[in-house]
Chimera marker file (.cmm) of the C-alpha trace (Angstrom):
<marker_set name="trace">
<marker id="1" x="-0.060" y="-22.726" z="-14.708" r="1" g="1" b="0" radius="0.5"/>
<marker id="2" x="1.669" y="-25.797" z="-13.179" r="1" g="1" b="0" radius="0.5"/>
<marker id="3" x="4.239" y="-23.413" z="-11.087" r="1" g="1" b="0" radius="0.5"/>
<marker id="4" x="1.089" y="-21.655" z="-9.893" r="1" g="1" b="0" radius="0.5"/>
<marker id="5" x="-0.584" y="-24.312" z="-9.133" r="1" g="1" b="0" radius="0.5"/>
<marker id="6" x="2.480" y="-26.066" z="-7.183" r="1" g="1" b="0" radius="0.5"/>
<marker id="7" x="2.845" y="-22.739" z="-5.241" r="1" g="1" b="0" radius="0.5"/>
<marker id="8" x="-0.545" y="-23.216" z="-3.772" r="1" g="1" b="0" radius="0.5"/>
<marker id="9" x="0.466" y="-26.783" z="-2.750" r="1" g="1" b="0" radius="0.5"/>
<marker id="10" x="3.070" y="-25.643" z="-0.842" r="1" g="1" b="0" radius="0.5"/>
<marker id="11" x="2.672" y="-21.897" z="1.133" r="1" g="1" b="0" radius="0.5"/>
<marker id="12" x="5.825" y="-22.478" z="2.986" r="1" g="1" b="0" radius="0.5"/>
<marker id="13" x="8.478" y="-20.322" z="1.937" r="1" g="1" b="0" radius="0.5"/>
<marker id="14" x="12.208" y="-21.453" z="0.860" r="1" g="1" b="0" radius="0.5"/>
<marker id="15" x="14.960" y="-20.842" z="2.685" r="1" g="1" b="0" radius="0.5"/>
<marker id="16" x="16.133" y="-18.019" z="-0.143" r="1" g="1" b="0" radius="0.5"/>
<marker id="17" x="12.789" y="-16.256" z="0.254" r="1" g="1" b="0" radius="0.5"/>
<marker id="18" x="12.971" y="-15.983" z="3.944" r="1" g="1" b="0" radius="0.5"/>
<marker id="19" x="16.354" y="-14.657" z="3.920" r="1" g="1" b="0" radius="0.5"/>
<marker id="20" x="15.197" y="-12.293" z="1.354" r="1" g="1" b="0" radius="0.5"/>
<marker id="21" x="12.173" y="-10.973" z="3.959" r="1" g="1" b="0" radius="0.5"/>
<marker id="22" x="14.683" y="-10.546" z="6.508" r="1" g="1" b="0" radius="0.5"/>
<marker id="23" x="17.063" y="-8.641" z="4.776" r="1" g="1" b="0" radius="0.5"/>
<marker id="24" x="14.155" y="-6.323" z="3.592" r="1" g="1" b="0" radius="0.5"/>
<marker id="25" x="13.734" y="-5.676" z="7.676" r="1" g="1" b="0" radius="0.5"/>
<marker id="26" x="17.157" y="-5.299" z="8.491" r="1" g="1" b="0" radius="0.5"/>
<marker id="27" x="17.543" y="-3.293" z="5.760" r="1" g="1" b="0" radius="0.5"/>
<marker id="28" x="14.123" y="-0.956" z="6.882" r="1" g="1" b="0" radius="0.5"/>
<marker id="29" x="12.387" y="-1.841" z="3.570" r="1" g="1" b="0" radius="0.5"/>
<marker id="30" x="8.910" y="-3.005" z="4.923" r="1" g="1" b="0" radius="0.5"/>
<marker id="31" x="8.363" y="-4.234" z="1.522" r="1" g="1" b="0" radius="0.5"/>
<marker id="32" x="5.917" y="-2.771" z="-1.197" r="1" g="1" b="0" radius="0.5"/>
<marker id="33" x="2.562" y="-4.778" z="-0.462" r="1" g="1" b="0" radius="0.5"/>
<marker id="34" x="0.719" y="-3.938" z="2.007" r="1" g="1" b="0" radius="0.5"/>
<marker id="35" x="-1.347" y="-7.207" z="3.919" r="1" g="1" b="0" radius="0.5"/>
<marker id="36" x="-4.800" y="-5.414" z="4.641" r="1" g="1" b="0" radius="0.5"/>
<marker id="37" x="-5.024" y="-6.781" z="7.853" r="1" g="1" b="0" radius="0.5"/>
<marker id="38" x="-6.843" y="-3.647" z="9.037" r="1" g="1" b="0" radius="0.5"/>
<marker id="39" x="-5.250" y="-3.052" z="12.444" r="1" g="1" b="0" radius="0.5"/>
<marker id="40" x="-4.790" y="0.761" z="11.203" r="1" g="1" b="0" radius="0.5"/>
<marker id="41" x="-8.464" y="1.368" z="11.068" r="1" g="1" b="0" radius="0.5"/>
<marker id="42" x="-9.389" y="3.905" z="13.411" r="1" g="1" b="0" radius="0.5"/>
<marker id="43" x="-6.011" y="4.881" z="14.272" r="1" g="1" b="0" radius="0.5"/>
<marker id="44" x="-6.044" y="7.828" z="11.891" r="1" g="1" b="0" radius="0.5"/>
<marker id="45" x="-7.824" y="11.320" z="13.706" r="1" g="1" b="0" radius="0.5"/>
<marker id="46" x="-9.265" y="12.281" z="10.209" r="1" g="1" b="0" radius="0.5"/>
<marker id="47" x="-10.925" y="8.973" z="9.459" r="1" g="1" b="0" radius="0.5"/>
<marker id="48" x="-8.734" y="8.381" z="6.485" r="1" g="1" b="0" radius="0.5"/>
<marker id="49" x="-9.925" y="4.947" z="4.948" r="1" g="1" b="0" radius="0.5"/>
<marker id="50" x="-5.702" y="3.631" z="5.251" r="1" g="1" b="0" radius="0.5"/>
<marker id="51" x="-6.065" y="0.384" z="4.178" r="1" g="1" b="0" radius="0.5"/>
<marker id="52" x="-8.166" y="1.235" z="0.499" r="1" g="1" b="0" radius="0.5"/>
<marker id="53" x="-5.241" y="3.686" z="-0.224" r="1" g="1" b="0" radius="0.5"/>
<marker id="54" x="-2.216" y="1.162" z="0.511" r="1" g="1" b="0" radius="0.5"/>
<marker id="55" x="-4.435" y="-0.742" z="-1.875" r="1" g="1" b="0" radius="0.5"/>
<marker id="56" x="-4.162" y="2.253" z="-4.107" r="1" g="1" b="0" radius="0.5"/>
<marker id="57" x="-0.742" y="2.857" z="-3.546" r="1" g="1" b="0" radius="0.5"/>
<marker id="58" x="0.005" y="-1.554" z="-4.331" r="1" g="1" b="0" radius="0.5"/>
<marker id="59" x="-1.804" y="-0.874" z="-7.592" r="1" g="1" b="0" radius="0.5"/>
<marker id="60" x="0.579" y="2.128" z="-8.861" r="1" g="1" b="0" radius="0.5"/>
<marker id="61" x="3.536" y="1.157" z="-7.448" r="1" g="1" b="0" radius="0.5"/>
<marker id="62" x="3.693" y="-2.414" z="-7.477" r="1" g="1" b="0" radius="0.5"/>
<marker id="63" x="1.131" y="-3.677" z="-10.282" r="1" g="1" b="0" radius="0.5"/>
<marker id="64" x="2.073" y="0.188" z="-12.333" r="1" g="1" b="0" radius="0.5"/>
<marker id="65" x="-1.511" y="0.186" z="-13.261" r="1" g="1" b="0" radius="0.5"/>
<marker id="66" x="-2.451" y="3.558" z="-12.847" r="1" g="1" b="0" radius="0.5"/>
<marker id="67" x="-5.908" y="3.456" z="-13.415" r="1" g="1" b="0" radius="0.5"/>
<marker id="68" x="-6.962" y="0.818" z="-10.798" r="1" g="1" b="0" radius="0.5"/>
<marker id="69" x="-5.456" y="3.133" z="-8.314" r="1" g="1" b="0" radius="0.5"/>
<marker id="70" x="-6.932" y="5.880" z="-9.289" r="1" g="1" b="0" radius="0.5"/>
<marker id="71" x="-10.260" y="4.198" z="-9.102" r="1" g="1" b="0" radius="0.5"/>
<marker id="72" x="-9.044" y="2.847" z="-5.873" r="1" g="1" b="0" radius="0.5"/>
<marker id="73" x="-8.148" y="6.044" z="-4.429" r="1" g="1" b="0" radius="0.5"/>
<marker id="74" x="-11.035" y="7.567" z="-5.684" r="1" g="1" b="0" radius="0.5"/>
<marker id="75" x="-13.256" y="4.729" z="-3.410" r="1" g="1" b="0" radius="0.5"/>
<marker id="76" x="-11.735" y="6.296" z="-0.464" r="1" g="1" b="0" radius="0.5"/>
<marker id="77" x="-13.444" y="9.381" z="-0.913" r="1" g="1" b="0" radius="0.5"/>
<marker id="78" x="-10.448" y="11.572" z="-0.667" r="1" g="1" b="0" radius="0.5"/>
<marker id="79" x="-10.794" y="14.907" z="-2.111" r="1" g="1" b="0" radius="0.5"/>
<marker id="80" x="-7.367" y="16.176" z="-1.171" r="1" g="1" b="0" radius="0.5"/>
<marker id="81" x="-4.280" y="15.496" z="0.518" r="1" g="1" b="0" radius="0.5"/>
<marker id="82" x="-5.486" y="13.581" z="3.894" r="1" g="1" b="0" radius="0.5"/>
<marker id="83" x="-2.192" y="13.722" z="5.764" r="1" g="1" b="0" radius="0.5"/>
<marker id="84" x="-0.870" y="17.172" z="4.602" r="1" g="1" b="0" radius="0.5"/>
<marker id="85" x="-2.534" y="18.474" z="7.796" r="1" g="1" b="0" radius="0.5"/>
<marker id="86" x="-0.644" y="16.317" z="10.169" r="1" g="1" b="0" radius="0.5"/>
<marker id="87" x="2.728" y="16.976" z="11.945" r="1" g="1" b="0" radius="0.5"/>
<marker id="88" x="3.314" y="13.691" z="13.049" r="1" g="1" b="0" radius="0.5"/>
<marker id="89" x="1.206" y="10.213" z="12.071" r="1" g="1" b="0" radius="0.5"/>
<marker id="90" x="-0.336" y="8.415" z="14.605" r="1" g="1" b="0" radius="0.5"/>
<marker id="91" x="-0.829" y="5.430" z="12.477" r="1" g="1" b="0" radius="0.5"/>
<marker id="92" x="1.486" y="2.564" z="13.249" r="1" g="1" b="0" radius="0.5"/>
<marker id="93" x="1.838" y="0.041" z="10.475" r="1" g="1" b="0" radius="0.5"/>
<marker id="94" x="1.848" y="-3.653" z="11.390" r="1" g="1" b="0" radius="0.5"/>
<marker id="95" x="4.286" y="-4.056" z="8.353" r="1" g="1" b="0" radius="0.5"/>
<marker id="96" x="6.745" y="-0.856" z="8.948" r="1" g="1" b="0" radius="0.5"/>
<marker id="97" x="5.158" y="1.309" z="6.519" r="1" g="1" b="0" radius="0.5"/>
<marker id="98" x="5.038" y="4.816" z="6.554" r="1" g="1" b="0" radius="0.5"/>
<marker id="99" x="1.769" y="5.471" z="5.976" r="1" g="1" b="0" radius="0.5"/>
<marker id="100" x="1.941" y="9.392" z="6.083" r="1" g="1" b="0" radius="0.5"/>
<marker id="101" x="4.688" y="9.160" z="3.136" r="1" g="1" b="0" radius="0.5"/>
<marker id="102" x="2.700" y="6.466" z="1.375" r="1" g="1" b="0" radius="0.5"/>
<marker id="103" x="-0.469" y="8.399" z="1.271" r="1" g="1" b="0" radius="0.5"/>
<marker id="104" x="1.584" y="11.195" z="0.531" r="1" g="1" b="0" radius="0.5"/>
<marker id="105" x="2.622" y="9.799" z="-2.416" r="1" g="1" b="0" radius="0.5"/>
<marker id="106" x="-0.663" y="8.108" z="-3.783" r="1" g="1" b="0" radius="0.5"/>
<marker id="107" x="-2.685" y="11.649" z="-3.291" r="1" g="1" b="0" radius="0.5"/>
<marker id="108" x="-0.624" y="12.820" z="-6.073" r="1" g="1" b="0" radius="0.5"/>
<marker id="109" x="-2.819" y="10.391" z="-8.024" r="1" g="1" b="0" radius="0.5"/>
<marker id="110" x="-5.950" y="12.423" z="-8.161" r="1" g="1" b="0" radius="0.5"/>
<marker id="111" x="-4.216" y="15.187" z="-10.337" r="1" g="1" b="0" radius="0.5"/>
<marker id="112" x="-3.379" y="13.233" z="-13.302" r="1" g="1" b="0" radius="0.5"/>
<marker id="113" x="-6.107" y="13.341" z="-16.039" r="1" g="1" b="0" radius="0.5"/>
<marker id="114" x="-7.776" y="10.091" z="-16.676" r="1" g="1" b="0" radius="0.5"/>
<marker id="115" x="-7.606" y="10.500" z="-20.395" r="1" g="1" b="0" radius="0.5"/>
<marker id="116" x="-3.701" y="10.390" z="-19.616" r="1" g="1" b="0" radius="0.5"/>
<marker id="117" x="-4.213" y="7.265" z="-17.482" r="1" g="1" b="0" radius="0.5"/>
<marker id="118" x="-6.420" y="5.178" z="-19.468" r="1" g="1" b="0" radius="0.5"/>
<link id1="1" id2="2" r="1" g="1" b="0" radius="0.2"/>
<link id1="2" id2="3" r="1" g="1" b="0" radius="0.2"/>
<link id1="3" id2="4" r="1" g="1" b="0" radius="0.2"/>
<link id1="4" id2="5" r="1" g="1" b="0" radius="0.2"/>
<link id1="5" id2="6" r="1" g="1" b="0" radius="0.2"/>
<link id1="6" id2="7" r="1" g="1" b="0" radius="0.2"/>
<link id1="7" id2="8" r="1" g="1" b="0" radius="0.2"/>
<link id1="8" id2="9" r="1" g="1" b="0" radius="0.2"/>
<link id1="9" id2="10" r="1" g="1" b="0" radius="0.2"/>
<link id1="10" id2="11" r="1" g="1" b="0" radius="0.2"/>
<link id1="11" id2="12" r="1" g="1" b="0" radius="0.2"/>
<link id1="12" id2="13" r="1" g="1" b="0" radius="0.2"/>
<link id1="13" id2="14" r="1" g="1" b="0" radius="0.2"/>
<link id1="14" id2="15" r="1" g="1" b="0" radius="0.2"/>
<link id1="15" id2="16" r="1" g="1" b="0" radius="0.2"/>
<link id1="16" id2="17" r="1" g="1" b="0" radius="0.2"/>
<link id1="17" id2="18" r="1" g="1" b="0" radius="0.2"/>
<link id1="18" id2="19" r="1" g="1" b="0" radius="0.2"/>
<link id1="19" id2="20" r="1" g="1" b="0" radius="0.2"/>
<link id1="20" id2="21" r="1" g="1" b="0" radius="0.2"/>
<link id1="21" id2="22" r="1" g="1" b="0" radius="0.2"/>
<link id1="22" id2="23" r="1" g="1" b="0" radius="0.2"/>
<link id1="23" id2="24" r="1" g="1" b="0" radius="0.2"/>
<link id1="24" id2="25" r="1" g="1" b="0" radius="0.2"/>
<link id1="25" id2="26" r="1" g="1" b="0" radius="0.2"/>
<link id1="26" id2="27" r="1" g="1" b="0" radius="0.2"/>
<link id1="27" id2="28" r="1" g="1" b="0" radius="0.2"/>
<link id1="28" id2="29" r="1" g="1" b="0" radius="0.2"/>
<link id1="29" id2="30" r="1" g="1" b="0" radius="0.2"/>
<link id1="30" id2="31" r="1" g="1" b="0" radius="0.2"/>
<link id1="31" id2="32" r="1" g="1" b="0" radius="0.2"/>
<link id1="32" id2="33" r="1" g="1" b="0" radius="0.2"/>
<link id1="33" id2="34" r="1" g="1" b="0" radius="0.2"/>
<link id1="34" id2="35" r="1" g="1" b="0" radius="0.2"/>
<link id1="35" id2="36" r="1" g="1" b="0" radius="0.2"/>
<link id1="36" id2="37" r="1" g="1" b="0" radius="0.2"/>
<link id1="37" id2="38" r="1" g="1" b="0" radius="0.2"/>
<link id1="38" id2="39" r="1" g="1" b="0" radius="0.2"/>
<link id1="39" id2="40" r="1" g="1" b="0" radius="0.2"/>
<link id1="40" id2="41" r="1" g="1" b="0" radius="0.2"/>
<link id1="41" id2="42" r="1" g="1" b="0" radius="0.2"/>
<link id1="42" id2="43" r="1" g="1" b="0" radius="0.2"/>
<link id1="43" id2="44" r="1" g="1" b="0" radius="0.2"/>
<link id1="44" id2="45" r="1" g="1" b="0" radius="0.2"/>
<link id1="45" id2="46" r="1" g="1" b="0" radius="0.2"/>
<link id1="46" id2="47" r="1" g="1" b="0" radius="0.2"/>
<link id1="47" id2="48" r="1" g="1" b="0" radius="0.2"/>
<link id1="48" id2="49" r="1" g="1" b="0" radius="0.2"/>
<link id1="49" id2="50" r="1" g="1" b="0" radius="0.2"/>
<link id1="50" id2="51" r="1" g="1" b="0" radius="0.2"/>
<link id1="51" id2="52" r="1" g="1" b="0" radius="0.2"/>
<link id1="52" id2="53" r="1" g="1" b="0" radius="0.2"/>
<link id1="53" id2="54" r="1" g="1" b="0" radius="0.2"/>
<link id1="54" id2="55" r="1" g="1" b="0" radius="0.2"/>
<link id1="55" id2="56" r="1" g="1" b="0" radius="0.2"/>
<link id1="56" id2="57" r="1" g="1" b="0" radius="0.2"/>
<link id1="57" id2="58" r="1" g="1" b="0" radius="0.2"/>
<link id1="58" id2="59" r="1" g="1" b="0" radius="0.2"/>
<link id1="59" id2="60" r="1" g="1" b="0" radius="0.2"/>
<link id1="60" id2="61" r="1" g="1" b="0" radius="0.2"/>
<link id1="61" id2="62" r="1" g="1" b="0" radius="0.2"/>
<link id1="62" id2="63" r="1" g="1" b="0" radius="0.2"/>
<link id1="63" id2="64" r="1" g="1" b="0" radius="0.2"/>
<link id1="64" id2="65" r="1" g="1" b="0" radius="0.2"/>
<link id1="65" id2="66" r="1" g="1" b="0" radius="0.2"/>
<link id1="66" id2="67" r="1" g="1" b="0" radius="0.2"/>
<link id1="67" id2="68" r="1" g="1" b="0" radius="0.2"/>
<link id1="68" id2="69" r="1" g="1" b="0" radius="0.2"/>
<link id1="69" id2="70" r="1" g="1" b="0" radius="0.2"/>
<link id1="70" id2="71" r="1" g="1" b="0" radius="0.2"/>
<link id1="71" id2="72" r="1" g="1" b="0" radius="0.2"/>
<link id1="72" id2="73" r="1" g="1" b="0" radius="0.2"/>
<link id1="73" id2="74" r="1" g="1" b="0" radius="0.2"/>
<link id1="74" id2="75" r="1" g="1" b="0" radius="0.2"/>
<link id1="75" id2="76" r="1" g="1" b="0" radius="0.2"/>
<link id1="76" id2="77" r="1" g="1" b="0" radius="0.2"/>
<link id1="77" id2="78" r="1" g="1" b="0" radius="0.2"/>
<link id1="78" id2="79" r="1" g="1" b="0" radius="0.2"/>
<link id1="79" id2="80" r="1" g="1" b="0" radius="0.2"/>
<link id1="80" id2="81" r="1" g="1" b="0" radius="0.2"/>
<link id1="81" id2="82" r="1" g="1" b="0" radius="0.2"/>
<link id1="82" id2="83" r="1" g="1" b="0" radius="0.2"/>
<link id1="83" id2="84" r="1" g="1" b="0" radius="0.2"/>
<link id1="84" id2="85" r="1" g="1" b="0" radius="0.2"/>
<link id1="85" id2="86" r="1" g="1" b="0" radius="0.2"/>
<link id1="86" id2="87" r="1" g="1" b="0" radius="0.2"/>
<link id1="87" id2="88" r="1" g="1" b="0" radius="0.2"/>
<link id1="88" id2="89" r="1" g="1" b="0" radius="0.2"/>
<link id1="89" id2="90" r="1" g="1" b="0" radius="0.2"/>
<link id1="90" id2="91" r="1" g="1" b="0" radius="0.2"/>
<link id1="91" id2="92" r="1" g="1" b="0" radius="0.2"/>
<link id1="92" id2="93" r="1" g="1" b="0" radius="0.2"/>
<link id1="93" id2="94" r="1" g="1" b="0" radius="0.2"/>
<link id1="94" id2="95" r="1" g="1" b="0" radius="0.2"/>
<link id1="95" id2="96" r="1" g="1" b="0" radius="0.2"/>
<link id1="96" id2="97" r="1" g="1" b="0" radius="0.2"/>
<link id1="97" id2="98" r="1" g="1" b="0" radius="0.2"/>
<link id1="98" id2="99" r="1" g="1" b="0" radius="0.2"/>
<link id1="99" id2="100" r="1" g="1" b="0" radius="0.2"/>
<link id1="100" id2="101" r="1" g="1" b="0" radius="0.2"/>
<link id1="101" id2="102" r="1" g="1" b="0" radius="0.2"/>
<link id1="102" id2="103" r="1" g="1" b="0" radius="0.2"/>
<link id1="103" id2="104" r="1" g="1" b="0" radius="0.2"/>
<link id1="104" id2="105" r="1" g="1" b="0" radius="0.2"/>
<link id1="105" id2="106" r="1" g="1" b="0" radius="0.2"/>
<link id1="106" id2="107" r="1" g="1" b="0" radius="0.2"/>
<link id1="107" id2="108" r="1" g="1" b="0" radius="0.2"/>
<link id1="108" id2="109" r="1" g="1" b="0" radius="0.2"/>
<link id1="109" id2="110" r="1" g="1" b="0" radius="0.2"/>
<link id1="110" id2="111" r="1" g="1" b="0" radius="0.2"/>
<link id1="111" id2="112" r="1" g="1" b="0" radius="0.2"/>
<link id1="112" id2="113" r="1" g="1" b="0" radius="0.2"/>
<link id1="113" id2="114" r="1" g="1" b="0" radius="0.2"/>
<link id1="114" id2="115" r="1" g="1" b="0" radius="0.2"/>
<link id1="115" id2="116" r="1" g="1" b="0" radius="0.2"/>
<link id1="116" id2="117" r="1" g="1" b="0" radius="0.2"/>
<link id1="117" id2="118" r="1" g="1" b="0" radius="0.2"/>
</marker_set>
């Protein structure tokens, strides 16, 4: 609790965890969390609610809990595949994402059984 505590005393980053950020960039990893800042909204032709299903996404890949983004994904009120329609994706990411793979990948989501995921 005390090293959580001390990290809200101090936001700043260290030195190593800059150089770690940059190297994710130069590298072309974007990084796994996405920062909801909403600037994709309305960028997608379909209307596809892209920042709820990074969120889903964050909670599969990153957190591995499969059932928050499936109840995540769900909130979106996607009922298939939203980018399998689309050549190319409009959608530019603030943080470099890819949002057409992403969503992509996070669709696949609504085919595993819940009593499998629970």
């Amino acid at each position: 609790m005390e090293l959580d505590l001390s990290v809200m005393e101090d936001p700043e980053l260290t030195p190593a965890e800059e150089l770690d950020l940059k190297e994710d960039q130069r590298m072309g990893r974007a990084g796994l969390y996405c920062d909801h800042c909403a600037k994709c909204t309305g960028e997608c032709p379909r209307g596809v609610e892209i920042p709820t299903l990074m969120r889903s996404y964050m909670y599969a890949y990153g957190y591995r809990n499969l059932a928050a983004a499936k109840e995540t994904f769900e909130l979106a009120g996607m009922t298939e595949v939203p980018c399998a329609e689309c050549g190319t994706c409009l959608v530019k990411c603030t943080m470099g994402f890819d949002v057409k793979k992403r969503i992509g990948d996070i669709a696949r989501i609504q085919n595993v059984a819940d009593d499998f995921i629970i």
